[in-house]
N, C-alpha and C positions, 0 to 999 in steps of 0.2 A: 567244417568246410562250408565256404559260402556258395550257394546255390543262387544263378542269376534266374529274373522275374522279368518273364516278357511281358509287358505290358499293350495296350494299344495304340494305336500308330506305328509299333515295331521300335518305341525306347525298351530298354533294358533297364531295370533295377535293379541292386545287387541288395538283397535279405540280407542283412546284420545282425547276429544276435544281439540284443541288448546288454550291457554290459552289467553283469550283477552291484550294486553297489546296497553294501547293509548299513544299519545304524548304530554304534555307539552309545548307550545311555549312561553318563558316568556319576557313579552312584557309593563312591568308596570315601568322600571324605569324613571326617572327623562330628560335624554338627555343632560344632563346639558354642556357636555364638547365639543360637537357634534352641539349641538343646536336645535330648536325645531321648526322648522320652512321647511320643516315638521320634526318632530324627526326620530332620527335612526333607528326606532323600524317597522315606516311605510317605510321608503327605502329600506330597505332589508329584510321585511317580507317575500314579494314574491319569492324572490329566498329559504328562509327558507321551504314556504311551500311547494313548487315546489317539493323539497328533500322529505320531507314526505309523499306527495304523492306518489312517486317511492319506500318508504319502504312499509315493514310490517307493517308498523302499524296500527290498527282497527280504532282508533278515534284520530281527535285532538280538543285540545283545546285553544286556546291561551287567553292569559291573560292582561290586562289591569292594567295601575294602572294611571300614571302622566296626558297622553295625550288620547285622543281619538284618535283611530285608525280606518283604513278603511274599518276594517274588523269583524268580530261579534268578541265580546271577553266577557270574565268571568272578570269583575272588581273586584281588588283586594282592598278593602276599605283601607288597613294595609299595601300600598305597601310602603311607604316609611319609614320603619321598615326592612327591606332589603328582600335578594330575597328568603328568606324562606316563608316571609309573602306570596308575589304572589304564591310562590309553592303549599304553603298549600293551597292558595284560588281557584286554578286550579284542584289538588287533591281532594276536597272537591265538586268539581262540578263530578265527576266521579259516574256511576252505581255502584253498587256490584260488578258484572261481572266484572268489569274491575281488573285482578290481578296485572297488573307491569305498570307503567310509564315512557318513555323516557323524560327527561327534554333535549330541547335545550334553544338557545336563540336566539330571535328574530335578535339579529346585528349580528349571526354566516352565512353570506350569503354563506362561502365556503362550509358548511355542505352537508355531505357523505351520500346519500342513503343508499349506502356499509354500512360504519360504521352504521348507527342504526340498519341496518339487521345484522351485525357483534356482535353489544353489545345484542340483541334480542337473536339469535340466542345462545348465550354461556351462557344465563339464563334462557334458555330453557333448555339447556343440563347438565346446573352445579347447578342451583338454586341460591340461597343465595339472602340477602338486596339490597345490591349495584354493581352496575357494571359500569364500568366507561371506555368510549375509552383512549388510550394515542397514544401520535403520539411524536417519539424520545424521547418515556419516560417519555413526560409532560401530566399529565392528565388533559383532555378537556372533552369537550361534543361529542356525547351525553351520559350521566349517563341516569341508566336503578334503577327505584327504586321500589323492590316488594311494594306488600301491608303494608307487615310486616315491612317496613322501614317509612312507611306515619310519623305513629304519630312521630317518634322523627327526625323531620327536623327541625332544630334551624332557627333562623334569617338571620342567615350569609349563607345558603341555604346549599344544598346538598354535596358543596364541601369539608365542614367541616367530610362528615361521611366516616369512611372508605369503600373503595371498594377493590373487586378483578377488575383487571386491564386489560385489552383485549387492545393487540397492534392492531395497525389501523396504522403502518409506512408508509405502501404501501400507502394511501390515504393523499389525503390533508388539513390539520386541518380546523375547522370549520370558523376560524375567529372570532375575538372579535372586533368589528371597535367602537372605541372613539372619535375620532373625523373626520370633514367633509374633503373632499379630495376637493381642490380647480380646477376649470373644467379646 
């Protein structure tokens, strides 16, 4: 129940809860071109979650599919069906309460605290399915997916659904790393 706030002057404010919105870390694929030994997924987890914990975000979840990771994760049975399968099987781990999702990816080690509070923040104020950073007009991570977007995430993952687009120039793209950088 929303409880209104007298203010001074005698406006009225109406208290909102904040909408819980958790994070997605997707961390199920294969390694294959990077190598698996450890895979990509556990080398640059930690900088992944390092970033989420400097955001807004209420919860994370990270997700599993190929390898085992160091860290608690939601196995995705369906992950080598692509990154929609892991999505869904992260989504699917989520309370009620939880209304919107940030998807990152686990090999995005440059990822922006900024940018999640950036994408968060303009689906607070504008609403809608999808929200997606872009950085020089390429859209990256992280995508922001209400509730109302869960059920229709295909295979091929979120990137396929359309979003409204929130620049994130100022910031440094997340990073996609494919393969291993020799020492």
């Amino acid at each position: 129940m929303v409880e209104p706030i007298v203010g001074s002057v005698g406006h009225v404010w109406y208290l909102v809860p904040d909408m819980s919105v958790a994070a997605i870390v997707l961390a199920a694929g294969a390694s294959s071109r990077y190598g698996t030994d450890p895979p990509k997924q556990d080398v640059h987890l930690a900088a992944v979650l390092a970033a989420l914990e400097a955001s807004v975000v209420d919860a994370v979840v990270v997700v599993s599919g190929a390898h085992e990771l160091s860290v608690a994760s939601i196995y995705a049975p369906d992950w080598e069906h692509g990154p929609g399968a892991s999505l869904r099987a992260g989504l699917a781990a989520f309370p009620d309460n939880v209304e919107a999702a940030v998807v990152v990816l686990a090999d995005g080690p440059d990822l922006d605290p900024r940018a999640v509070d950036r994408v968060i923040e303009d689906w607070r104020a504008n609403g809608g399915d999808v929200v997606a950073a872009t950085y020089a007009g390429v859209r990256l991570h992280p995508v922001l997916l209400a509730r109302t977007a869960w059920a229709s995430v295909p295979d091929e993952g979120a990137k396929s659904l359309p979003a409204r687009l929130v620049p994130c120039d100022d910031l440094r793209p997340p990073g996609d790393v494919d393969v291993r950088e020799d020492p």
